[in-house]
N, C-alpha and C positions, 0 to 999 in steps of 0.2 A: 620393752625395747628402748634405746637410746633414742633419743630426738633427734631430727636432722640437726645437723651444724648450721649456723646462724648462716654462713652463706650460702646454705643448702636450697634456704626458702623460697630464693629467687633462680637456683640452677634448676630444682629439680621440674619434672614435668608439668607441662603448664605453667609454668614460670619462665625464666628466663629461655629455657628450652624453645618455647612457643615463639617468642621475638627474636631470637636468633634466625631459628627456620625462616622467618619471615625476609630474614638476608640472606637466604640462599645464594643468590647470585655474588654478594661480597665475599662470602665464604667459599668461593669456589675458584673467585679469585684470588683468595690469598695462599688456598692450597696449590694452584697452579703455580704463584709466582714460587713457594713454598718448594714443592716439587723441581720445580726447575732450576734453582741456588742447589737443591741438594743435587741436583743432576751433574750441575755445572762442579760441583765438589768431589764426585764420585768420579768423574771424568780427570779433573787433577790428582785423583789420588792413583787411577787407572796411569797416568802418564808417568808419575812416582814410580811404582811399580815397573812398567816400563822401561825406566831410564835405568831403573838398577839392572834390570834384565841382558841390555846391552852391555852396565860395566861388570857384568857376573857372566859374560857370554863364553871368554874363553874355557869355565871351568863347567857350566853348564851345557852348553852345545851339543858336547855327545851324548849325553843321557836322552835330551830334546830329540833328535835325532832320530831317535828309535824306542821311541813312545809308543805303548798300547792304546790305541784310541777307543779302544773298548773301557778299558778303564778310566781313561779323561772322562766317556760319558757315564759312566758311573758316579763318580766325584760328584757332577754337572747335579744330579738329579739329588745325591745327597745332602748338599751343599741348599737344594732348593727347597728339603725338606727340613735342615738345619734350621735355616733363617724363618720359613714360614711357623716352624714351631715355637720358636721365640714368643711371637705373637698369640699363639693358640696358651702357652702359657701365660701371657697377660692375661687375659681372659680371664682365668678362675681367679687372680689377685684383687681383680674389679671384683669377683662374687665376693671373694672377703670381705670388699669395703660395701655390699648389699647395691652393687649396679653389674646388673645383668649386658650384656653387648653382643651381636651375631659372633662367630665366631671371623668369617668373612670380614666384616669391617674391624673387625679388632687387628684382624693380618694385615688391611689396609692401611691403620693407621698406625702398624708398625712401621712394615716398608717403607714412607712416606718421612715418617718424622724420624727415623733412625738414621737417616739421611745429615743429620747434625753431626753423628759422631764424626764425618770427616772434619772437622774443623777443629782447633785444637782445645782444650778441656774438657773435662766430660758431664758440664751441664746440660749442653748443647740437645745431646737426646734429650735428656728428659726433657725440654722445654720441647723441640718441636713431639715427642709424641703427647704429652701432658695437656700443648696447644690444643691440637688434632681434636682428642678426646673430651676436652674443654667443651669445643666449638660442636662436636656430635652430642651432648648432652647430658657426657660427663660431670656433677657439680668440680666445682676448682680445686679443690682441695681434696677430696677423691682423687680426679685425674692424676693430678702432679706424686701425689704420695703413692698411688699406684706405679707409676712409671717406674720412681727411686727403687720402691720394693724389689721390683719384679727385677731391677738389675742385680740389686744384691743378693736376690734368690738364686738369681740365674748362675753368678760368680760362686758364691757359695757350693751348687752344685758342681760348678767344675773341678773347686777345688777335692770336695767328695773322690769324682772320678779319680782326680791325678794323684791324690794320697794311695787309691786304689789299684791303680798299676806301677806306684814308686818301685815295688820291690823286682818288679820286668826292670825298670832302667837301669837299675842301679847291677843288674846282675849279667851275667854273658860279654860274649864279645862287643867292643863298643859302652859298654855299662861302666858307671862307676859318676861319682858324684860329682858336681859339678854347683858354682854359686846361684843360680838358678833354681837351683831348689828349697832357697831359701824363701820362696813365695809361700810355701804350704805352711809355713808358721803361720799365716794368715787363716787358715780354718781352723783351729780351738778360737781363734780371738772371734773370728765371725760368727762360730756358734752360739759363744757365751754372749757377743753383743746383739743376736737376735732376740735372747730370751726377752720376755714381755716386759720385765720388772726394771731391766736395762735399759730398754730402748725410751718406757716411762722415764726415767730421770734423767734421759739425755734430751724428750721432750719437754722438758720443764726446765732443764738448764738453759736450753737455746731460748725458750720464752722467755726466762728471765733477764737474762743477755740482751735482749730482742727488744725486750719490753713490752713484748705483744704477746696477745692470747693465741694459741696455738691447738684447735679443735682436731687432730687428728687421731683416729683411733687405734691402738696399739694392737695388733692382733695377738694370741695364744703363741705361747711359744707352740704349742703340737700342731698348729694349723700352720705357721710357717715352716714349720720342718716337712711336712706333708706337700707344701710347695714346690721346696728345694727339692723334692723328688718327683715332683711333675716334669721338672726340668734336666734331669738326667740326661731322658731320650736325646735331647738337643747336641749334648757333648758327643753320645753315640754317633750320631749322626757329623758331626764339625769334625770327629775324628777318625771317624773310618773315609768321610770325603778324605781326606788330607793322606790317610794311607791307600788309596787306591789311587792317587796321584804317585805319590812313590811307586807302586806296585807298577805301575805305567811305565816307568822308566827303568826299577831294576827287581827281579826276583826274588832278592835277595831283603826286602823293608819286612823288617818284623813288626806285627799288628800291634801288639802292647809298646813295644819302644815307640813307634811314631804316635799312638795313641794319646802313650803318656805326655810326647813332647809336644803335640801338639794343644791339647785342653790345659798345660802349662802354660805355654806360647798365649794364646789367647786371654789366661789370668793377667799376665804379665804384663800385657798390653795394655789391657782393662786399667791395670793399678799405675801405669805411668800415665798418669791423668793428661799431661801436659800433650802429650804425642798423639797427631789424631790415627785414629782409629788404631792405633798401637803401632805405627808404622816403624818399620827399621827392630823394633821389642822382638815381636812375635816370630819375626824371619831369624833372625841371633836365637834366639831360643831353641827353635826348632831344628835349628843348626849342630846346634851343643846337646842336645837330648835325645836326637834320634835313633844314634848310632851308624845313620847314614854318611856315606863316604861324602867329601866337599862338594865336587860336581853336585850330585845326586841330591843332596840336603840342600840348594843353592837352588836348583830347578823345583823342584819338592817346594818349598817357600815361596816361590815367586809365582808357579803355577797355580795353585792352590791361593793364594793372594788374589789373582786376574780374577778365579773362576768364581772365589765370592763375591769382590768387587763387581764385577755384572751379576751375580743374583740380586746383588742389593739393587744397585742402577736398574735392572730391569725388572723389579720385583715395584720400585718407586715410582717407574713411568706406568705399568699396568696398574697399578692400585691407587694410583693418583685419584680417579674419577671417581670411583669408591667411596675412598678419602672425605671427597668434598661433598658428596651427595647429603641432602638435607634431611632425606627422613633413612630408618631401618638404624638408629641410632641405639642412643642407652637408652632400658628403662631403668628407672632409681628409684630403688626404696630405701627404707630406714637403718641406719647405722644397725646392722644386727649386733647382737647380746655380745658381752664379751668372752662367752663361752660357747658361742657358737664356732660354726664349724664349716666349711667351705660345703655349700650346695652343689645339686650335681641337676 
């Protein structure tokens, strides 16, 4: 088996782990203050959303109007199952790097530190979830490399789904191409730079660059591809919310077109680094991809906006306490082999 990483020998348990605990109270602090900047974030991006809502009113309104509230709560619960699985796929990325995590507090310290993406570039997450993780017993460099992974897995599988119902958008009434689909050139480049042999030499160039040693272990390309398929369910989930938002408002939302435009919309937001949480991105997109009429595509984007916007907000305030609790942390064992395999 591989040895721990040099700053492993103070993270892992009974090491720094044990003197951390011992600051529960500080740590509880800093999540709360933590929690509440991202609340205070979620809340300006809620009023974003809002503001647009009003100057999209005249074209949106009647769709509003005569909404199926059956299906808003549909969206509601999928939307909650979306974001919460985010998190449950962290989880087995941590088994790859050999630190096991409840499944519960792994969601916690999603909700909590993914509360960064409203702010604008997208390192944001990964430090507060990497923090979070850090601070529950995660060693440092685990954490942090875990967080990066797990977004690029995550993306990657969206891009999976959306290459998989191009051939719905681009066909029937409303269909046909559009420059937004020039994002899925992004999946050959992200496969070949998942591979193991790749991602090694882009470890060793940044050290070198760097000047610093750089301990992180490259997984299997078949263990990450194994990933990117844990994370599928998620898209399912982020894309059927978004068309039972539409469905809400007209009869007429084809499941694969909004599908499509929807797990598009969210790549695209992702890849414009600079915009927080993709804002203004993902509404354009889904606008252009749907096949939904202007009103109906306008209401569709903005609703479906709100309703994630409070899972996350209220997904942040519930899992706050969580978050900060001191023990039911990580256990941590040894960098598993390089041919090992995600445990279950």
């Amino acid at each position: 088996m591989t040895p721990p990483l040099p700053d492993e020998a103070t993270d892992a348990v009974g090491g720094e782990g044990e003197v951390e605990a011992s600051k529960g109270g500080g740590n509880r602090r800093k999540v709360a203050i933590t929690s509440g900047l991202g609340l205070l974030l979620g809340g300006g991006a809620m009023y974003v959303v809002v503001h647009r809502l009003v100057k999209d009113w005249p074209e949106a309104h009647e769709s509003l109007t005569h909404a199926n509230l059956a299906y808003i709560g549909l969206a509601a619960v999928l939307a909650i199952l979306a974001m919460s699985s985010i998190g449950w796929g962290w989880r087995y990325v941590m088994r790859l790097l050999g630190v096991r995590v409840p499944a519960g507090r792994t969601v916690a310290w999603y909700f909590v530190g993914e509360m960064g993406k409203y702010l604008p570039g997208g390192v944001w997450p990964v430090l507060g979830r990497g923090e979070l993780a850090r601070r529950g017993g995660v060693p440092r460099t685990r954490a942090y490399t875990s967080v990066a992974m797990s977004l690029g897995l995550l993306y990657l599988a969206a891009l999976f789904v959306s290459a998989a119902f191009l051939p719905f958008a681009l066909a029937g009434t409303g269909g046909g191409f559009n420059p937004w689909m020039l994002f899925l050139l992004a999946l050959p480049v992200g496969v070949v730079m998942l591979h193991h042999t790749v991602l090694e030499r882009l470890v060793a160039l940044v050290a070198k660059l760097t000047k610093r040693e750089l301990d992180i272990e490259i997984p299997r390309w078949k263990d990450s591809l194994l990933l990117v398929a844990r994370y599928v369910p998620t898209w399912f989930f982020v894309g059927t919310a978004t068309w039972a938002v539409a469905r809400a408002l007209t009869p007429d939302a084809s499941y694969p077109k909004v599908m499509f435009a929807t797990v598009l919309s969210w790549t695209a937001g992702f890849l414009a680094v600079p915009v927080p949480a993709g804002a203004g991105i993902r509404e354009a997109v889904l606008a252009a991809s749907s096949g939904l009429d202007g009103g109906v595509a306008a209401a569709t984007a903005i609703v479906a906006r709100i309703l994630f916007i409070l899972v996350d907000v209220g997904g942040a305030a519930i899992c706050a306490p969580i978050a900060g609790r001191k023990r039911g942390g990580a256990s941590v064992g040894p960098l598993p082999h390089p041919e090992g395999t995600v445990a279950d």
